[in-house]
C-alpha positions in Angstrom: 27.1 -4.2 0.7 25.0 -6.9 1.5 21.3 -6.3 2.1 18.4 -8.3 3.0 14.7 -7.7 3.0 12.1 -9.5 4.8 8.4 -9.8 3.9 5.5 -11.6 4.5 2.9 -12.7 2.6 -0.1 -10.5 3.3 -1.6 -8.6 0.6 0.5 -7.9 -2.2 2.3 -4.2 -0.6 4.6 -5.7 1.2 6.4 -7.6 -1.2 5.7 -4.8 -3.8 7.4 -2.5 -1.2 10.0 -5.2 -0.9 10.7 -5.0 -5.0 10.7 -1.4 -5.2 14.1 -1.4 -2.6 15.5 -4.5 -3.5 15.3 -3.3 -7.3 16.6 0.1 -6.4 19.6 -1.0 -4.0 20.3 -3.4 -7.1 20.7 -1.1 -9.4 23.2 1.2 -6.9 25.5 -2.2 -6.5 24.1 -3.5 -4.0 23.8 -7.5 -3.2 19.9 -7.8 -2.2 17.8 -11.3 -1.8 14.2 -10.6 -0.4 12.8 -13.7 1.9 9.2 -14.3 3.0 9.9 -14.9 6.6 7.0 -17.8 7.2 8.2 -19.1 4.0 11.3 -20.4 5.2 9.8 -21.7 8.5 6.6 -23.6 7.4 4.7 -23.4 3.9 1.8 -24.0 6.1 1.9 -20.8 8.2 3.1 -19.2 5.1 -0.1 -19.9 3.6 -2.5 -19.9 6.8 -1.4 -16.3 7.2 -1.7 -15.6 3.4 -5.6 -16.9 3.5 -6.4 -16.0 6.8 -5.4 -12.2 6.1 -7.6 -12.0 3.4 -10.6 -13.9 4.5 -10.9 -12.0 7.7 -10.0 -8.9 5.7 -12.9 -10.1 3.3 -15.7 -11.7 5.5 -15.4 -11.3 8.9 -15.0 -7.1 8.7 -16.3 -6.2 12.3 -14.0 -8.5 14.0 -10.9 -7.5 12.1 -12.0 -4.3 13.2 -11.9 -4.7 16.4 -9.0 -6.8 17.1 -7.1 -4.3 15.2 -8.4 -1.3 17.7 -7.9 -2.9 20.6 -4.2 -3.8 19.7 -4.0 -0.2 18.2 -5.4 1.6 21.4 -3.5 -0.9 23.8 -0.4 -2.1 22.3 0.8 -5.6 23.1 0.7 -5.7 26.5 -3.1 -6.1 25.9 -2.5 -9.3 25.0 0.4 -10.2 27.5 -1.4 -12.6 29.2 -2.5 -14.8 26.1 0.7 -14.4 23.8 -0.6 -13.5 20.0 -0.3 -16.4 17.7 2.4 -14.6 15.6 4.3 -14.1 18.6 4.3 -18.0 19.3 5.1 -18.6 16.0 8.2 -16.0 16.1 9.6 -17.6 19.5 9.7 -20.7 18.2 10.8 -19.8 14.4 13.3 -18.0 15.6 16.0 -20.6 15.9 15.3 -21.7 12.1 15.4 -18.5 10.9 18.4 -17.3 12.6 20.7 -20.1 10.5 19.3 -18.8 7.5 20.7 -15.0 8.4 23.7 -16.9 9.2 24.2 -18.4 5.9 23.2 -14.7 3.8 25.6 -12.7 6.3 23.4 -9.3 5.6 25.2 -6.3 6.4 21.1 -4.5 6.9 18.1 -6.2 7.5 14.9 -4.6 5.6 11.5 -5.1 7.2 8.2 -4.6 5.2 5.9 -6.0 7.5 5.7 -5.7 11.4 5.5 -9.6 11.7 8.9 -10.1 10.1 10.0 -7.2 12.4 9.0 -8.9 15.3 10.7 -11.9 14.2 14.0 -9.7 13.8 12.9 -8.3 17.0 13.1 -11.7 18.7 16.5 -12.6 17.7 18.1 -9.1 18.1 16.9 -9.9 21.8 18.7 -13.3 21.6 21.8 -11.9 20.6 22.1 -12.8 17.5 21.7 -10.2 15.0 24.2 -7.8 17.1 26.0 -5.7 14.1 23.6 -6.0 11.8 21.5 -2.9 10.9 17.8 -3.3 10.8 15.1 -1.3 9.1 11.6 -1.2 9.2 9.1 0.0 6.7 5.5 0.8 8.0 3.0 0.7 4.5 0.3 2.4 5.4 -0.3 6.3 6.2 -0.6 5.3 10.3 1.7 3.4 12.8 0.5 -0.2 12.8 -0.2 -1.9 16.2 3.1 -3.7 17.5 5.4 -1.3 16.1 6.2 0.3 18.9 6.8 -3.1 20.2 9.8 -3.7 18.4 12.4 -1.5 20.2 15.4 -3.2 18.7 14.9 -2.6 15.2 16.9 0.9 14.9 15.0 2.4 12.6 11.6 3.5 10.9 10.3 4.4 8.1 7.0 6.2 7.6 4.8 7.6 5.1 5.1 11.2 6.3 6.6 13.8 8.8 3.1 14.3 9.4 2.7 11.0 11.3 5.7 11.5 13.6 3.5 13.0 16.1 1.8 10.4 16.3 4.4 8.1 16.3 6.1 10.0 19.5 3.0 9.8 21.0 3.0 5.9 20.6 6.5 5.9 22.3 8.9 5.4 19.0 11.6 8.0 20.0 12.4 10.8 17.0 15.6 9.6 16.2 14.4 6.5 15.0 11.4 7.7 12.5 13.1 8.1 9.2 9.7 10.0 7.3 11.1 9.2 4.0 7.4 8.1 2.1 6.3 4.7 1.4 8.7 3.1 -1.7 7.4 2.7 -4.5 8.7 1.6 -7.6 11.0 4.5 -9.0 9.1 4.4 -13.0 6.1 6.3 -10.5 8.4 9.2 -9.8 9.4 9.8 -13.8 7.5 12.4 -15.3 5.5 11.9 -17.8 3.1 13.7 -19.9 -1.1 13.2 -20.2 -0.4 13.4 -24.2 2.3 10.3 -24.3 0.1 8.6 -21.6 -3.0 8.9 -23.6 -1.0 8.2 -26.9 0.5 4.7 -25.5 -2.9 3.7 -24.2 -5.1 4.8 -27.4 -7.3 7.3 -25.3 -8.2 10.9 -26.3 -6.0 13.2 -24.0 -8.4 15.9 -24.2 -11.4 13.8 -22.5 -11.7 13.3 -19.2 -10.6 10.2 -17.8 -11.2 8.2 -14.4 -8.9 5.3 -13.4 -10.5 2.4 -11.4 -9.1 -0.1 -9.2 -9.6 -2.4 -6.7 -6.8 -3.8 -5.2 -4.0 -6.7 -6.1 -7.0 -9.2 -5.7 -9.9 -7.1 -7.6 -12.3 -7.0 -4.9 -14.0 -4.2 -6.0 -17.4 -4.1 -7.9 -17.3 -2.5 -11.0 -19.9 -3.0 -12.9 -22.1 -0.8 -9.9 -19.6 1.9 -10.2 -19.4 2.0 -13.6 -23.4 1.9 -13.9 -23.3 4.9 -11.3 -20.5 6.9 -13.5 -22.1 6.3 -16.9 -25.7 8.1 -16.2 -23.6 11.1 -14.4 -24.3 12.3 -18.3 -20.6 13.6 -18.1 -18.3 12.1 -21.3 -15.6 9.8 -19.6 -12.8 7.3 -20.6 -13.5 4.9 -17.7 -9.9 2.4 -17.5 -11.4 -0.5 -15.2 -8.6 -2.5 -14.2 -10.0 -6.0 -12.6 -6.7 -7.2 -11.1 -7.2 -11.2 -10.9 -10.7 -11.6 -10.3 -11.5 -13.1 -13.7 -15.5 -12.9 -12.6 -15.7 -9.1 -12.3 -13.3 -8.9 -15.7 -15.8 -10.7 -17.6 -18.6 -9.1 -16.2 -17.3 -5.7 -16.8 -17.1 -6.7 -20.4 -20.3 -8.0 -20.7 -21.0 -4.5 -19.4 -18.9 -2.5 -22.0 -20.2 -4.7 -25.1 -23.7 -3.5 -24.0 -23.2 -0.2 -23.6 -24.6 2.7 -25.6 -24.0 5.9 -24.2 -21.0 8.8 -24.2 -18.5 7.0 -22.3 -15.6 5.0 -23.2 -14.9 1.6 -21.2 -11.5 0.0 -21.1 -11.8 -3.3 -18.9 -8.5 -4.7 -18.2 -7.2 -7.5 -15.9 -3.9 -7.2 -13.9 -1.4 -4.9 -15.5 1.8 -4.5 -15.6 1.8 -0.4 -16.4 -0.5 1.2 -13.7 2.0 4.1 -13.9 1.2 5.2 -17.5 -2.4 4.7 -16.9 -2.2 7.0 -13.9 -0.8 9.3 -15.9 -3.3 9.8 -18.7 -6.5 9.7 -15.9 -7.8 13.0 -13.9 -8.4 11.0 -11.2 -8.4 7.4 -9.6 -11.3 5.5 -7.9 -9.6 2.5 -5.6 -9.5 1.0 -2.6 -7.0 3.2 0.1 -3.9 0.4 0.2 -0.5 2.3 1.6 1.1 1.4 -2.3 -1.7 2.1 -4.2 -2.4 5.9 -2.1 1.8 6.2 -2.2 1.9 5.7 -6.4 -1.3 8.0 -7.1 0.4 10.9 -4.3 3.4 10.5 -6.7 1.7 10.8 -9.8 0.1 13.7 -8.1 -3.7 11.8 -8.9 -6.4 13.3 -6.5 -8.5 10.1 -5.3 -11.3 8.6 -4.4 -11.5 6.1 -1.7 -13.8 3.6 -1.7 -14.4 0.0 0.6 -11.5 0.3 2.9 -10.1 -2.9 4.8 -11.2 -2.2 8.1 -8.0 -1.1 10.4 -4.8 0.0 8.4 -6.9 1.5 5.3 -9.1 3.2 7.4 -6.5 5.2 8.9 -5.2 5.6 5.8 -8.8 7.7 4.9 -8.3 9.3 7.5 -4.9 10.8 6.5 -5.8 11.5 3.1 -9.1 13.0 3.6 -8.2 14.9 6.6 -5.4 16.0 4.9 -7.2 17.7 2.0 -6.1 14.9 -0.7 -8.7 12.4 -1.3 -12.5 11.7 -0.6 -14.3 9.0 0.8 -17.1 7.4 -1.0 -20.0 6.5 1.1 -23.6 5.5 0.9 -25.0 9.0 1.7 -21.9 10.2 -0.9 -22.1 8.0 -3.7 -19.5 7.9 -6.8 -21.4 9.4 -9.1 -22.1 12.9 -6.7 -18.1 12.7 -5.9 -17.3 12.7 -9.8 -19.7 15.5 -10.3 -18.5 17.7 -7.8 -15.0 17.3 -8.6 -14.7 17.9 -12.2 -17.2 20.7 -11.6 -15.0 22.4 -9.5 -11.5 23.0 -10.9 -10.4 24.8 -8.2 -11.0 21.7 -5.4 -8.9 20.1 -8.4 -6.3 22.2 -8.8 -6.1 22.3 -4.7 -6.2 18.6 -4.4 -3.0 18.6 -6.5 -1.1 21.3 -4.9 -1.5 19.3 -1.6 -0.6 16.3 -2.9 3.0 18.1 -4.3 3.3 19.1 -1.1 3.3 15.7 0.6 4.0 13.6 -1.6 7.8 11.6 -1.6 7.8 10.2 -5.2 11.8 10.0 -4.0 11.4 7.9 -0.9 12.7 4.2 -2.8 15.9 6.6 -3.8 16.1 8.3 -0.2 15.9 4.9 1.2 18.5 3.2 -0.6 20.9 6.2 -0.6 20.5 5.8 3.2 21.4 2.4 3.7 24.2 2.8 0.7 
């Protein structure tokens, strides 16, 4: 079987999404090649998009915000009478990109991002994808704007069979929601223990320990946090990963070789084994990306949230905190009253975790794969 997966450069869960199938399809004998759509149409949009995603994201907050609710609450016809920029792009793309399916002859299409799904959208409405199965995967614990808008891609994968309620209510028919989980890479879903987690990262198992993270790009302040968490006057190995924001890794270990106190401070940069680190840690302080939530829920990590990207992580705050499985850190709840409370009450703990289990889909990569197999 020949399968092909279609990303775009936005944030780094897409195409971590994207790895997490291809890999797993791979290893089932599958042929997979993964594509960022734009890519093969213009390294310029490619990169506009790329930049422009994470500046808005970054600096211009209240705006993203709002173009994200208004497409959210109205769907596309909002903008039906000024066509979106992506969908200009897509119409006229379209052609290009349609050779290049020719010359790959997929016998499934894999979306992980609603732009490439329009774009498969587009040509399924031209005709020219007619036997070829197409898949989308929404990333994030909500239905993204547009994706409802994209009635020719059969089906639809999503975070939970909690949102299909939602997504019926948006006008995605039943049979076409596949609530598998978000995939994530398989090594998330392996069991294994806080003692050989600890041991393989030198930390003391029997201590309590806080994971901290701030996205793909390390957008997150830690030197604040960790300034909050260290006069809690709790003892804590604090694992500060910095991602590729060289800045904050320096300045967190400026931070650490000053130190004098009962906590231990690990800075790192970008890693390669989140998983084990997730492991050894009671619980995880990071921004609420749909991978990021989706690898904590299957290391069964309670979380909190902290500085979500307006739109897509908000809702995904909402999920998780409505749902009993994470908290939200605010101004009028700071980190350092969260991390108190919660390892002050083992029972919220041990609650947090049972929910998680119970919604968690540390299989979805495998249910996927075995579906389109």
């Amino acid at each position: 079987m020949r399968v092909l997966i279609l990303s775009v450069t936005a944030g780094y869960g897409h195409h971590a999404t994207a790895k997490a199938v291809s890999d797993e399809l791979t290893a089932k004998g599958a042929e997979v090649h993964t594509l960022d759509v734009y890519a093969y149409i213009s390294d310029l949009i490619r990169a506009t998009i790329d930049k422009g995603y994470l500046f808005s994201s970054k600096h211009m907050q209240t705006l993203y915000r709002l173009v994200y609710q208004l497409a959210e609450n109205n769907g596309a016809g909002y903008f039906s009478s000024a066509p979106s920029i992506i969908n200009i792009i897509n119409a006229l793309g379209a052609s290009k990109f349609a050779k290049v399916l020719t010359s790959y002859a997929p016998d499934v299409i894999v979306c992980t991002h609603i732009f490439a799904a329009q774009m498969v959208d587009e040509l399924k409405k031209r005709k020219k994808l007619d036997d070829i199965l197409t898949i989308g995967i929404v990333t994030d614990y909500t239905l993204h704007p547009y994706w409802e808008d994209v009635p020719r891609v059969r089906y639809i994968v999503i975070a939970s069979e909690l949102l299909t309620y939602r997504c019926t209510q948006r006008g995605i028919p039943a049979e076409r929601l596949l609530p598998f989980g978000i995939p994530v890479h398989p090594k998330f879903g392996q069991p294994l223990s806080r003692e050989d987690a600890a041991a393989q990262l030198g930390l003391d198992p029997a201590m309590r320990t806080m994971l901290l993270m701030g996205g793909s790009m390390g957008h997150a302040d830690h030197v604040k946090t960790l300034e909050r968490l260290t006069q809690i006057g709790l003892p804590l190995q604090l694992l500060v990963v910095c991602g590729n924001n060289q800045k904050m890794l320096h300045r967190v270990e400026r931070y650490t070789a000053r130190y004098e106190g009962d906590c231990v401070i690990r800075p790192y940069g970008f890693v390669h084994n989140v998983e084990v680190m997730m492991s050894a840690s009671d619980c995880i302080v990071s921004k609420p990306g749909g991978l990021t939530v989706s690898e904590a829920l299957a290391k069964n990590l309670p979380m909190l949230l902290v500085d979500p990207i307006p739109g897509h992580e908000e809702r995904n705050v909402d999920f998780l905190v409505n749902n009993g499985m994470a908290a939200l850190i605010t101004k009028h709840f700071p980190i350092d009253e969260a991390v108190y409370e919660l390892f002050t009450n083992p029972a919220r703990l041990q609650s947090v975790r049972q929910t998680m289990r119970a919604i968690a889909h540390p299989d979805a990569t495998a249910r996927l794969a075995d579906f389109i197999l």
